[in-house]
C-alpha positions, 0 to 999 in steps of 0.5 A: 493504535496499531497492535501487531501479532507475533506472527507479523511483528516475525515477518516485520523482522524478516523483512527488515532483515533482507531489504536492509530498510526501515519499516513502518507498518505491515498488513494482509489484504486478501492474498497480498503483504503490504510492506509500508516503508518510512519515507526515501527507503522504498529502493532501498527495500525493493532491491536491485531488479526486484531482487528483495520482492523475489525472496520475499515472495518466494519466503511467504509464497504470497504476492508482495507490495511494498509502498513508501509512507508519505505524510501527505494524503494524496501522494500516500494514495499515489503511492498506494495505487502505484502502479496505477495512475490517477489524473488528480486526488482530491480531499473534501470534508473527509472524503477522498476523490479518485479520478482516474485516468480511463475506463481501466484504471477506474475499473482496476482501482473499484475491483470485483464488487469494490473490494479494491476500493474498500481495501485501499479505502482501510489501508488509507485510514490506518494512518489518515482520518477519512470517511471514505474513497470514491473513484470519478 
């Protein structure tokens, strides 16, 4: 279970206020907000030309990433990786393979010392049970 603090469950009212769109989850990795919208809300929450990610990020002063849930593991993981993009998404006894596109996108999606990967990784498992993410 997802327990929020009064510091988020706030900024879980702000969002919903501006982008006009239903929330479902919301969390901090590094120096990015994760915005997770129910399904068919992510336009609705991105706005016009990006027009509610630019009063978000100026309102937080921290990058903004706003990604629509799916209850479906893999096209979760698309939507988290957005806007990277990966040749197939595959899932066997817990563990979920990643196979990337190039040599960049394998590279963008592990990061500096995995951090990318481990933090897709903990996002993935707040909704999905899953043992771990590895990228081909």
């Amino acid at each position: 279970m997802i327990k929020y603090d009064q510091q988020s469950l706030q900024v879980m009212t702000f969002f919903e206020k501006v982008t006009r769109s239903k929330l479902k989850d919301f969390f901090e990795m590094d120096d990015l907000l994760i915005f997770v919208v129910q399904p068919a809300q992510l336009w609705k929450a991105v706005g016009k030309k990006g027009a509610n990610v630019k009063k978000l990020r100026e309102k937080f002063k921290k990058n903004i990433k706003i990604v629509e849930f799916n209850n479906d593991l893999r096209t979760f993981i698309k939507n988290m990786i957005y806007p990277l993009k990966a040749k197939s998404i595959t899932e066997e006894d817990g563990i979920v393979t990643i196979e990337a596109e190039d040599r960049k996108t394998k590279a963008l999606l592990i990061g500096r010392n995995a951090q990318a990967l481990r933090g897709l990784e903990k996002a993935v498992k707040r909704y999905f049970k899953l043992d771990e993410i590895k990228i081909a």
